[in-house]
C-alpha positions in Angstrom: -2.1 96.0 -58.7 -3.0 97.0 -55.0 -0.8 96.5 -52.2 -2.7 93.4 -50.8 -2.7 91.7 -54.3 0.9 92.4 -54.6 2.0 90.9 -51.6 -0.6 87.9 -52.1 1.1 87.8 -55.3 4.5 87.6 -53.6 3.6 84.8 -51.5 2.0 82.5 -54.4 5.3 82.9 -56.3 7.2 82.1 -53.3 5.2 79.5 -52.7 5.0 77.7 -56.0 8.6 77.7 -57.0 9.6 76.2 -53.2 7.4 73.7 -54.1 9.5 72.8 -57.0 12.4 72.8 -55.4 10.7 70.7 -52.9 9.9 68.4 -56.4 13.4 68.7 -57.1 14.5 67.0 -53.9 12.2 64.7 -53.6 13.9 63.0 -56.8 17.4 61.7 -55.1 15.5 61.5 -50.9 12.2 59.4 -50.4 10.3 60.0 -47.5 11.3 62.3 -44.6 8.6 64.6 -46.0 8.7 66.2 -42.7 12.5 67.0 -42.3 12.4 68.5 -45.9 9.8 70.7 -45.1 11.4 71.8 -42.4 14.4 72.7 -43.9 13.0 74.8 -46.6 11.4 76.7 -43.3 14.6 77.2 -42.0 15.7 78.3 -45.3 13.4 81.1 -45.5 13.4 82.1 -41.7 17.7 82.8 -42.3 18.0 80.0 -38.9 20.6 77.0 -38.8 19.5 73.4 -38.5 20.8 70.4 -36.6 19.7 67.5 -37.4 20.2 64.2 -35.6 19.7 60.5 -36.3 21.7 57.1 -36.6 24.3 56.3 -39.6 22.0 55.6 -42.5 19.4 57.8 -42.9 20.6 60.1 -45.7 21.0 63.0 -43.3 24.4 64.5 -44.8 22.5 63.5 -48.8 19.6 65.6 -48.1 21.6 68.4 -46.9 23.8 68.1 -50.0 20.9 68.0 -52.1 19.7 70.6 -50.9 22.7 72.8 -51.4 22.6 71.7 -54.9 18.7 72.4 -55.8 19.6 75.9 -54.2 21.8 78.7 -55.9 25.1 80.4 -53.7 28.1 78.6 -52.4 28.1 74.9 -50.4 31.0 74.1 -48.4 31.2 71.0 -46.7 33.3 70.2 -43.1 33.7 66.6 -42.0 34.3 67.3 -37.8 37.1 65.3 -36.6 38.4 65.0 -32.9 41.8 66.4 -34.3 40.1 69.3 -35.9 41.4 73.0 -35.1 39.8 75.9 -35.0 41.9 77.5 -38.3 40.7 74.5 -40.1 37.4 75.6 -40.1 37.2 79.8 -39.9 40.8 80.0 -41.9 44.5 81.9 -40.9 47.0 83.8 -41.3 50.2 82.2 -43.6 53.5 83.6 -44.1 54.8 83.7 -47.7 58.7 83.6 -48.0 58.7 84.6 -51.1 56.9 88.2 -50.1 57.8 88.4 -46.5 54.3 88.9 -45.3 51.5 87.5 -43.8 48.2 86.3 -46.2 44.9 85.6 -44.7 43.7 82.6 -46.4 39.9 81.9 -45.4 37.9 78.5 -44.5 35.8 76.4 -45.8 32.9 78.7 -43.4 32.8 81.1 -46.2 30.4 79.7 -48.2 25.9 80.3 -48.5 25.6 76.6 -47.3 27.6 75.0 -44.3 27.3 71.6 -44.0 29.0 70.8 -40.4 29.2 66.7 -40.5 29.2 65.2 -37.3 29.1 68.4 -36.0 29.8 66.5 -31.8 32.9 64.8 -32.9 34.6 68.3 -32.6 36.4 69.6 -30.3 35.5 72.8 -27.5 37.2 75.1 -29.4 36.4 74.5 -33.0 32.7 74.4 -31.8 33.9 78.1 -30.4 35.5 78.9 -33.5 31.8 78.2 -35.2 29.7 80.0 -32.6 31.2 83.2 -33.5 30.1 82.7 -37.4 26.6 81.2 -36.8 25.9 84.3 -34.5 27.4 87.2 -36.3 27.9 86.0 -40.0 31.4 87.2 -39.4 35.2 86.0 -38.5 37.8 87.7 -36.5 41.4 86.5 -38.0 44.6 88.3 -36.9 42.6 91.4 -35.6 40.9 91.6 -38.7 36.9 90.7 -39.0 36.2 89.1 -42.6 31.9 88.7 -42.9 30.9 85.7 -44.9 28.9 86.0 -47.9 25.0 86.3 -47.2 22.8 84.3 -46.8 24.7 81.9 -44.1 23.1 78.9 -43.1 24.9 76.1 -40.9 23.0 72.2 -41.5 24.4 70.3 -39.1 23.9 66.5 -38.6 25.0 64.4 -35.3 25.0 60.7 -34.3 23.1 60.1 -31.0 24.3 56.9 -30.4 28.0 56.9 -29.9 29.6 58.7 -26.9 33.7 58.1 -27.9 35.1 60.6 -29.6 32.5 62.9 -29.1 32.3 66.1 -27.4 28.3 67.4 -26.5 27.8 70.7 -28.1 27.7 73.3 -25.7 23.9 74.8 -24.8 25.0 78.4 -26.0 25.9 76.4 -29.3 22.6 74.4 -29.2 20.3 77.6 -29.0 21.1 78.8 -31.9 19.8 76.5 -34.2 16.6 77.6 -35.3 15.8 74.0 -35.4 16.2 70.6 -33.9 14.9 67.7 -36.5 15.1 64.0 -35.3 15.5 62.1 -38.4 13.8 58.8 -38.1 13.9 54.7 -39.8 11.8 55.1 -42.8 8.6 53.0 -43.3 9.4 49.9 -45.0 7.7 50.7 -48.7 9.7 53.4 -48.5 13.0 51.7 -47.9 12.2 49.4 -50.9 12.1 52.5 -52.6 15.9 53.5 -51.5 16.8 50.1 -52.2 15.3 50.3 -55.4 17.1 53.4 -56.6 20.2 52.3 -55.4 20.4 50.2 -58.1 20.4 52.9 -60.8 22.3 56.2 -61.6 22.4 58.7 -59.1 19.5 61.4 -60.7 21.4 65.0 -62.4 19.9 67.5 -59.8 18.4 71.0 -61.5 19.5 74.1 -59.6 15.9 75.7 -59.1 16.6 78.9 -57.2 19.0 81.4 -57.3 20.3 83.6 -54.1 18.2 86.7 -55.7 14.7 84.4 -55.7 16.1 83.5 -52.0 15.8 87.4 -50.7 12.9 87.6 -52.4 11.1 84.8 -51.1 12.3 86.2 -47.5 10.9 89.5 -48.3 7.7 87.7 -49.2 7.9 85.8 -46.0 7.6 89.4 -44.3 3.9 90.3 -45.4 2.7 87.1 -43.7 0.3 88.6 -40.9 1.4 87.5 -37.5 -1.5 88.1 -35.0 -0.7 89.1 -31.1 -2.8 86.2 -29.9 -0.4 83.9 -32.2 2.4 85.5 -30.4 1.3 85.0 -27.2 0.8 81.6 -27.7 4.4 81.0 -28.5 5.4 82.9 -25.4 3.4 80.6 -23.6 4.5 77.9 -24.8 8.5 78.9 -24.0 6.9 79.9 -20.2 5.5 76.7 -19.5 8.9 75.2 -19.9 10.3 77.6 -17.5 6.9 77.5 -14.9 5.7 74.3 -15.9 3.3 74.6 -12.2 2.3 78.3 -13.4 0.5 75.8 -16.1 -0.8 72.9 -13.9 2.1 70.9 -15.1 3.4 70.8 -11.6 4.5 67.0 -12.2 7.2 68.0 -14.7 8.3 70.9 -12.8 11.1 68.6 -11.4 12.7 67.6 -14.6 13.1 70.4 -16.2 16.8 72.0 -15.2 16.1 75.2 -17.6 13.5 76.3 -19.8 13.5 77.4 -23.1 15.4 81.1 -23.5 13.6 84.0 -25.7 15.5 82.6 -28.9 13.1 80.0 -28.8 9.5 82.1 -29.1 11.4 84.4 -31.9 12.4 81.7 -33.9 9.2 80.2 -33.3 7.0 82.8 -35.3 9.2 83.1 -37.5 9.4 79.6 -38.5 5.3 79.6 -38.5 5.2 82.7 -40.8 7.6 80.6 -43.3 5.3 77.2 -42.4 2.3 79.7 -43.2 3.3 80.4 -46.3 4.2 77.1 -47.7 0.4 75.8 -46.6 -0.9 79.1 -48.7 -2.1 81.4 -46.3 -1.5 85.5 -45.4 -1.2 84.6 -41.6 -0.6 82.4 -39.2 -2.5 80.3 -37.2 -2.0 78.3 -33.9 -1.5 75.3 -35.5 1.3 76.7 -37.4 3.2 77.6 -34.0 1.9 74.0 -32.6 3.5 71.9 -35.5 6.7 73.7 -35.1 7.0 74.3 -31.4 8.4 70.0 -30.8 11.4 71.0 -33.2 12.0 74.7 -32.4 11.8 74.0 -28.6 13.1 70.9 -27.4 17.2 71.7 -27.7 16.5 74.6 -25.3 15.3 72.5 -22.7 18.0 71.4 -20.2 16.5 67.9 -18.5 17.4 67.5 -15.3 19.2 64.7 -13.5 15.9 62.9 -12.1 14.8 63.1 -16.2 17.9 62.1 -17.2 17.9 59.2 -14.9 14.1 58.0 -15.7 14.8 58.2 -19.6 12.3 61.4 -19.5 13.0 63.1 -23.1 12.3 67.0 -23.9 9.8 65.4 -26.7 8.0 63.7 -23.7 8.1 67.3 -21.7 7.0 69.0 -24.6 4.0 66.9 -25.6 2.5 67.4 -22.0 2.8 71.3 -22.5 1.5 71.7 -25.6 -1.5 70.2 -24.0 -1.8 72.2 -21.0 -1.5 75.7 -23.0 -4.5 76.2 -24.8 -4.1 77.1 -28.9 -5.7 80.3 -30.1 -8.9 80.2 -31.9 -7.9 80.7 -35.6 -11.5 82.2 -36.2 -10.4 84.7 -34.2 -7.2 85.3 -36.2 -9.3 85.5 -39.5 -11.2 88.3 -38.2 -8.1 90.3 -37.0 -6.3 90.0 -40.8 -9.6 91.1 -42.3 -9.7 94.1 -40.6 -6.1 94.8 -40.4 
């Protein structure tokens, strides 16, 4: 087998067996085709996910779900206002018995982190976390302790209560890979959660193991990622830093900061995941495009005349990804056949 047939070969495995677990999934969560997919993006691009939305919407299920359809460890941390930081990242306890100090770790040592309520924490937990999400390590007594890899934090919030919550701090916020608002679902499919809810809760298959995950990363890799692709993202970030640069010169005032370079990286490398999944070798503008709303709009800080005329990054965001112009995928094609 060539070397182009091997890696296309790469990808269509990859491919196929995410879309069972995808299958999997979709057996206990109805709807939200959307967030799912996005998730499994994540996944594969090693980025965490917050994900925000009223009580109700099966936000800490899917995350759990996922965690079970998956292979590695899942650790779950419900964020309370009285939480400290050793409750998360672990510390040191003295042992009568022995006359020394054991390390005993948290519940952060685990594949799959699933930070509930992730705002109802305090500044220094949310500290304690930053460290781990960044570095896939933890510093305890002078001694650093990695966590098993691969580390992924899923974080859900609640927008709509402000007591006894504490705004995540924008160093925090950038770096998720990804933002997902998690909407009401349509009303057929809210018959259909009704529905189920009336029967046994469905035995969820494990479909991939932690050794299919780094292969399916690796596979993620030979996706072809053209310099007109990447200059799009790039653009896309600028415009929210010089919206007038762009002709946006209306929305120039509501923007406080733009989007930092975390947020073009983790663009293409979402697309190249997003790529992938849709069965191609490269990606396209549209790739970059569908993700650019969820990768982008936590790195935009609104200003106060935003703030104060209910302007929302999503509204910000819609009027850029007009103004820049997409690359031609045409073009693209061309450059992975002669590449």
């Amino acid at each position: 087998m060539t070397e182009p047939d091997h890696k296309s070969a790469m990808r269509t495995e990859a491919r196929e067996a995410l879309a069972d677990a995808l299958s999997e999934i979709k057996r206990v969560i109805v709807g939200q085709d959307a967030m799912l997919e996005r998730l499994l993006v994540s996944l594969l691009a090693r980025g965490h996910v917050l994900l925000e939305g009223v009580p109700g919407l099966a936000k800490t299920l899917t995350v759990k779900t996922l965690a079970a359809v998956l292979g590695g460890a899942y650790s779950r941390v419900q964020f309370t206002p009285d939480l400290v930081p050793a409750d998360l990242v672990g510390t040191r306890i003295y042992r009568p018995d022995t006359g020394r100090f054991d390390t005993e770790l948290g519940p952060v040592f685990a594949n799959f982190l699933l930070a509930d309520e992730i705002n109802r924490a305090p500044a220094k937990v949310q500290s304690a976390l930053l460290e781990v999400m960044q570095e896939q390590q933890v510093t305890i007594g002078g001694t650093t302790y990695r966590v098993p890899l691969p580390f992924i934090v899923m974080a859900t919030q609640n927008p709509i209560e402000s007591e006894g919550t504490y705004p995540l701090p924008e160093a925090q916020v950038d770096r998720f890979l990804m933002k997902i608002l998690v909407d009401y679902p349509s009303t057929g499919e809210e018959a259909a959660v009704v529905g189920r809810s009336l029967l046994d809760a469905p035995l969820i298959r494990e479909c991939l193991s932690l050794e299919q995950l780094g292969r399916y990363t690796e596979a993620v890799k030979t996706v072809f990622v053209d310099r007109e692709a990447i200059g799009y993202a790039v653009a896309l970030a600028d415009a929210t830093r010089h919206p007038a640069q762009f002709g946006l010169r209306e929305i120039a005032g509501m923007i406080e900061f733009g989007a930092s370079p975390r947020g073009p990286i983790g663009l293409v490398q979402a697309a190249r995941v997003l790529a992938l999944l849709r069965g191609r070798g490269h990606v396209t503008g549209g790739d970059i495009r569908d993700l650019a709303t969820d990768v982008l709009r936590h790195r935009i800080v609104l200003s106060y005349d935003a703030l104060s005329e209910g302007v929302t990054a999503d509204d910000l965001l819609e009027q850029v990804l007009t103004a820049v112009p997409e690359p031609d995928d045409d073009h693209i094609r061309r450059r992975v056949v002669s590449a």
